[in-house]
N, C-alpha and C positions, 0 to 999 in steps of 0.2 A: 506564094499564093496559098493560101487557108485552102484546106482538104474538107469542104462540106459533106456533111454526111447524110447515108441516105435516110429516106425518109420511111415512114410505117406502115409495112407493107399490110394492112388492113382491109378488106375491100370495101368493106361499110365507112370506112373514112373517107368518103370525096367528095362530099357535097359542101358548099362555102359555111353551113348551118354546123357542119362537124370542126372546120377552122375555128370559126369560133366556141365551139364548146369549149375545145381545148384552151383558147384562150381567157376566156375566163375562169378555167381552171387553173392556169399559171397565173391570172392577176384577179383573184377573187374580190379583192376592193376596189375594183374600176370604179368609178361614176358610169352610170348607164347612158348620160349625155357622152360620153369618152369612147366607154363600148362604139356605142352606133357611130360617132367617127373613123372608129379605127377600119369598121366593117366598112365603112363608105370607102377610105383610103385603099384599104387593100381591095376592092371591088373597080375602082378609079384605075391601080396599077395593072387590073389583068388578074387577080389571082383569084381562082374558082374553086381549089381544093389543096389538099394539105402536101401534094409535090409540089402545087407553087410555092409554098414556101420554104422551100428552100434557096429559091431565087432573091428572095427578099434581101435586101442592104440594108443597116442600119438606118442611114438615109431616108429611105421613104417614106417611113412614120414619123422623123422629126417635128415636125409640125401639131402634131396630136399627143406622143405621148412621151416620158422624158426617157431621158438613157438606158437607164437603168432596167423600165417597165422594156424599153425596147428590145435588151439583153434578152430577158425574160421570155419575151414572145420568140424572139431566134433559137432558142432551146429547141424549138418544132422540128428544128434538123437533126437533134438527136434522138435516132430512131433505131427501130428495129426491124429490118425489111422481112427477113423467114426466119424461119429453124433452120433450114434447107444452110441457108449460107448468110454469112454478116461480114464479109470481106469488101471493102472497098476498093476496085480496079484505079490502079494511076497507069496513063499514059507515061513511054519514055521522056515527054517533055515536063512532067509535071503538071499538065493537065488531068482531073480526076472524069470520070466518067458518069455518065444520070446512071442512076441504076434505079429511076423510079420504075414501077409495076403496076399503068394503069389498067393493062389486062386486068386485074385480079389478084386475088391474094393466093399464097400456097394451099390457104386454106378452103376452096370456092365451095366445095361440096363435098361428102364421101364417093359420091359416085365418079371424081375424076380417078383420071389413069397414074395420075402424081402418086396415089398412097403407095404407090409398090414403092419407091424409092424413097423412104421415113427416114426424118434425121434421128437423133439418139435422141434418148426424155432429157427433156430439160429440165432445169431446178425450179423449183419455185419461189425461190430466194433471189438468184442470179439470173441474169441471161447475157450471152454472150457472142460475139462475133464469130466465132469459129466454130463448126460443124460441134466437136466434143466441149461443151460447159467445162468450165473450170471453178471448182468447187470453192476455192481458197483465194481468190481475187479479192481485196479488198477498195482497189481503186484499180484507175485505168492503167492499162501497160500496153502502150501498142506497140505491136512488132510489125515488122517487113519484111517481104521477101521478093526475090523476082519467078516465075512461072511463063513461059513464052513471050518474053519481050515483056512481059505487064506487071507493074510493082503493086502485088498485094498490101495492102495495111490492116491488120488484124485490131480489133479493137473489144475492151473486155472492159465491161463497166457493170455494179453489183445493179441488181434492180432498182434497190430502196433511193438510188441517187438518181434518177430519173423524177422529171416534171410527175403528179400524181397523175396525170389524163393519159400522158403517156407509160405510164407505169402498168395503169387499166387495160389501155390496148395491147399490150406486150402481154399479159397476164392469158387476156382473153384467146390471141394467138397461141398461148400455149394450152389454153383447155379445148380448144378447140383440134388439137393437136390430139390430144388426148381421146380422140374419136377414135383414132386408128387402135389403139393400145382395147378399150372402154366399152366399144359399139361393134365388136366384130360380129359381121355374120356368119355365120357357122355356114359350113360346106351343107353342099344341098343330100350331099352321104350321113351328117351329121344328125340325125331327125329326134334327137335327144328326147324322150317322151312324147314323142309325137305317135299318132297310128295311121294319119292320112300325111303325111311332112310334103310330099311332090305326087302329084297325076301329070297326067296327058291332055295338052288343050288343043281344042281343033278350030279351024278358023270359023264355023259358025255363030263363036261367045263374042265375036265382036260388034256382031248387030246388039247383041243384048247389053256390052260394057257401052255401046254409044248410047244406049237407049237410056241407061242408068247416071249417067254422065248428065243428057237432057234434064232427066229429073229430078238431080238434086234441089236445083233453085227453086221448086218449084216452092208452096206454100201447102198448095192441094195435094203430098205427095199419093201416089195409090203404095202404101205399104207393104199389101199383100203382093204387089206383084213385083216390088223391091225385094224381098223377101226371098223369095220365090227365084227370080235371077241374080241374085247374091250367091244362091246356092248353083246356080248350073255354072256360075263364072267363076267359083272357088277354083279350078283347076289353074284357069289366068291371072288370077290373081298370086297364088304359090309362085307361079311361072314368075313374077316379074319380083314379088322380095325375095325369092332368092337366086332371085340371078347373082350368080360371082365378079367377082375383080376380074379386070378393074371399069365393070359397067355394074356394079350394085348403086341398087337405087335408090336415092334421098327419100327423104319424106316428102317434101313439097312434090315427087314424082309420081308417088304412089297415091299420097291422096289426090293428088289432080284426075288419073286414071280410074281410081275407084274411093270417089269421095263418100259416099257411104259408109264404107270398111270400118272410116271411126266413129259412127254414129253408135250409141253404147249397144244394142240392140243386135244390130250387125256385126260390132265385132264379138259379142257373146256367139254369135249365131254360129262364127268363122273359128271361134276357139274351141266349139265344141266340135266342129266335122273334124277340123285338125289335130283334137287329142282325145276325141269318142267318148268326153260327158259333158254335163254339163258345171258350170265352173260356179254358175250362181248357187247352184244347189248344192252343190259338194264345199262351198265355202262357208253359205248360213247356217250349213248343218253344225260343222266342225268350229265355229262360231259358238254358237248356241253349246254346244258340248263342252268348250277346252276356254273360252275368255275365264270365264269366274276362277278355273284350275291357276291358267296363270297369275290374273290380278292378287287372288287367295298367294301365290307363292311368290311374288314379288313384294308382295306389303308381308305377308312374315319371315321371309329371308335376307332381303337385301333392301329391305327400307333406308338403310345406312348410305348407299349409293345416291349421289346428287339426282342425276338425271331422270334416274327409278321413281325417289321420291317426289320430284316436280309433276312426272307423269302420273303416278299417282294423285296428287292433288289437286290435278286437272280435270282426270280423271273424278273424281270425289266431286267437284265442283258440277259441272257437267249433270251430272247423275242427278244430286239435288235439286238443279233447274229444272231438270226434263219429269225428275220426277217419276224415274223408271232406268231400268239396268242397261239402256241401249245402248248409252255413251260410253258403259266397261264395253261393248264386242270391237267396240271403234278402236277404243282407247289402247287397246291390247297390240296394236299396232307401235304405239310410242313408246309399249311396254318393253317391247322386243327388243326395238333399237336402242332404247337406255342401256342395256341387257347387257347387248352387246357392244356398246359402248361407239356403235354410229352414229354419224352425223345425220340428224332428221330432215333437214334441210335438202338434203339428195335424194329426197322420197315425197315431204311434203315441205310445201311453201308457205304459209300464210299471207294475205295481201290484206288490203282492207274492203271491205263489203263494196261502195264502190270503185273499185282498179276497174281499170280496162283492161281489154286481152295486151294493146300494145305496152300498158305501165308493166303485163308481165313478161314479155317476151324483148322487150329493151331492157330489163332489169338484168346489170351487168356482170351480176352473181348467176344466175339460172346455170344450174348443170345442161349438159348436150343429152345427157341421159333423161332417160323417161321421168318424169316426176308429175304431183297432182299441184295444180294452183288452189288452193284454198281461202274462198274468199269472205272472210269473216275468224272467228274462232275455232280452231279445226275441229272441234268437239261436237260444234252446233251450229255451222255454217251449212247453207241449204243448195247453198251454191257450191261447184268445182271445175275444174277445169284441168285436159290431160294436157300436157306438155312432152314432145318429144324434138326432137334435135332441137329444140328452139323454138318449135314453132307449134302453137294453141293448137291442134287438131279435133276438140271436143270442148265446149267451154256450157254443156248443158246438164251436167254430172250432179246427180241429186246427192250434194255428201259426200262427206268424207269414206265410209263403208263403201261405197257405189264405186268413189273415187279409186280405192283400194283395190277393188275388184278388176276395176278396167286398167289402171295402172300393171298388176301382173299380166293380164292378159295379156297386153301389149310388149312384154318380155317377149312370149311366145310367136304370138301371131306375125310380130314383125323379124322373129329369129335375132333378138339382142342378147345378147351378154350379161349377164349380170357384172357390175363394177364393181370391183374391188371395194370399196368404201363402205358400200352397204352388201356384199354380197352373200353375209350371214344370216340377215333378217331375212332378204327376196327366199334364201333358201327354207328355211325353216317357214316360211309361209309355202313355200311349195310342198317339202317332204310330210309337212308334221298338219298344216291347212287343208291344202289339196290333195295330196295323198297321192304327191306325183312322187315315186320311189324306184327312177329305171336300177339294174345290177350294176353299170355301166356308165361311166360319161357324167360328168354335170354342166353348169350353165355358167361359171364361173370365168371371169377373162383370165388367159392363162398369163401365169406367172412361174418365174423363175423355180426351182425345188420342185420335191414331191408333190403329188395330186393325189389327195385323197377324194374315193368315189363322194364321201359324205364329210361335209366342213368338218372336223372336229370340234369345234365352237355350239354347234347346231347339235350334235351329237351328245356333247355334254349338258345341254342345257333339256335335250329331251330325255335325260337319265336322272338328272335332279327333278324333273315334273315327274317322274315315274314313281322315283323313292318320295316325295311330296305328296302325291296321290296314286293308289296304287293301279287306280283304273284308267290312267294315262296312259295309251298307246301312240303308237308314230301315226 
């Protein structure tokens, strides 16, 4: 008897509309007279989501689609259920075991109790059956073993030979994975630049979070007195981002509790009591002073650089339309990350002028990490939008600047980490922008080696602005 395998442990894969996604991703030239048969067929047999299929027989789509497509669709049983484990259990009889997971995926939230027990990182090349990746698999090699009565079968197959739908969801399993490593909250002892990081709340801020709760929806809101209880409910609010593991709270937690928090206005209001200035002002200023220093020292030192020079040109372009220097304070943003030779894309997004929130938050690239949606041109888009674990939290962000502003803030007020990937530029917008400079500690997700208090990357680049211009300080 053929050993079926399990299927992907995803938890956004169960609806019959994700069956088929997938399937038309393994048979992109159906006829769509074909499509809606197959969807009838398998709808006919019972199957509702993507552990029915693995029940599936050759057989039952005989009638609709030919062998071959039929192969094709069966591939849906090669999957990848966690990181956690990809061990297939057989019964002493030869019987294999469901090991499907309609609970939920490993993945469900940050705030389950699962993260304390993290499988190791996985590749992003490979992924494989067994707790530790194996680096050097070029095909599959299954092994077996026996463990109380029950015959493991290990199965190691490289990613690229996977269906591409399933390839996508394995992928996304593992950036999502990447929250534990990426999105750590920092201990509530940890108050990294902060001057108010934890207070004391007493039970009388609950009438006032109910109250603030009522008032979101409203249309009429009364601002001033949003305002006004935003600040007496700051100590409840602290209280619940940073609650610790393993009850830290999602996003979809926290804004449900205090959906205000991301209204641009409130969280400016929330980042100034929690690090005692203001960020709009300490950012326009230092703006206004250090854009032209760097733009001036990226077009005369390293215009040779690809990424420098695009941004530049954008830059350039930008400026000429506007017809004024605002698009260089923006632009000095894309400056950085050229620089340093980050990915922009894990900071800002592009969509097009009309996307929706859903075209961005189904978009199966979006980092888990804080990023701006940018809807239009990033230079000259009017519209933005903050994105955090995935999910739109402010989609009324006037601009790209604006975008930027709330984008750090939200490092802070939500106690995120900066990622590795970009966590040169977030710095150097902190040290060298905001003039957040503790002796001690930085925001940096930890890694393996030395820690130094200040990037060295950030450090070098503000000693070449120094010798560049001599009136450049940190």
């Amino acid at each position: 008897m053929p050993i079926p395998f399990p299927v992907i442990g995803v938890e956004n894969i169960e609806k019959m509309d994700e069956v088929m996604r997938l399937i038309k991703d393994l048979l992109p030239n159906l006829h769509q007279e074909t499509f809606e048969n197959v969807k009838e067929k398998l709808i006919d047999i019972g199957v509702s989501d993507v552990d029915d299929m693995q029940l599936v027989q050759e057989q039952d789509l005989s009638d609709v689609l030919k062998p071959i497509q039929i192969r094709k669709i069966l591939q849906l049983r090669i999957a990848v259920k966690s990181p956690q484990t990809h061990n297939l259990p057989i019964d002493k009889d030869g019987s294999s075991r469901n090991l499907s997971n309609k609970s939920g995926s490993w993945f469900d939230s940050p705030s389950t109790s699962r993260w304390k027990s993290s499988a190791q990182k996985l590749s992003d090349t490979e992924m494989t059956s067994s707790q530790k990746p194996r680096q050097e698999s070029s095909t599959a090699k299954p092994t077996s073993g026996s463990k109380n009565g029950v015959w493991v079968v290990n199965i190691t197959l490289p990613l690229h030979k996977f269906p591409t739908a399933i390839r996508k969801a394995c992928e996304r399993e593992v950036q999502l994975k990447r929250r534990l490593e990426i999105v750590q909250k920092q201990p509530i002892s940890d108050s990294f630049g902060c001057v108010n990081a934890q207070n004391q709340s007493d039970g009388s801020q609950k009438e006032k979070e109910e109250w603030l709760i009522s008032e979101f929806p409203k249309k009429d809101r009364d601002m001033e007195k949003v305002s006004l209880f935003m600040k007496q409910t700051y100590a409840s609010q602290r209280l619940l981002i940073n609650r610790s593991k393993p009850n830290v709270p999602s996003i979809m937690e926290i804004k449900d509790q205090w959906p205000f928090l991301f209204e641009t206005d409130m969280m400016l209001q929330h980042f100034e009591e929690l690090m005692g200035f203001n960020l709009q002002v300490i950012l326009q200023r230092s703006l206004e002073e250090k854009a032209s220093v760097i733009y001036d020292f990226m077009k005369q030192e390293h215009p040779s650089k690809k990424k420098v020079r695009e941004s530049l040109l954008e830059i350039d372009t930008a400026m000429a339309l506007d017809e004024s220097k605002i698009p260089q304070m923006a632009g000095v943003y894309l400056l950085v990350l050229a620089y340093f030779g980050e990915p922009e894309d894990m900071m800002i997004r592009s969509y097009d002028e009309t996307a929706t929130v859903e075209d961005v938050v189904s978009d199966s690239k979006i980092p888990s990490t804080p990023f701006i949606a940018v809807f239009g041109e990033v230079l000259e888009a009017k519209r933005c939008g903050l994105v955090v674990d995935e999910v739109m939290v402010n989609q009324s962000i006037n601009g790209i600047t604006e975008g930027m502003m709330m984008l750090f803030a939200s490092y802070f007020v939500l106690n995120i980490m900066y990622p590795n990937e970009v966590a040169a530029t977030l710095e150097f917008i902190q040290r060298c922008f905001v003039d957040i400079n503790p002796n001690r500690g930085n925001k940096r997700a930890k890694t393996k080696g030395k820690q130094h208090t200040v990037n060295p990357k950030v450090l070098s680049l503000a000693n070449c602005l120094k010798d560049h211009a001599s009136q450049w300080v940190l």
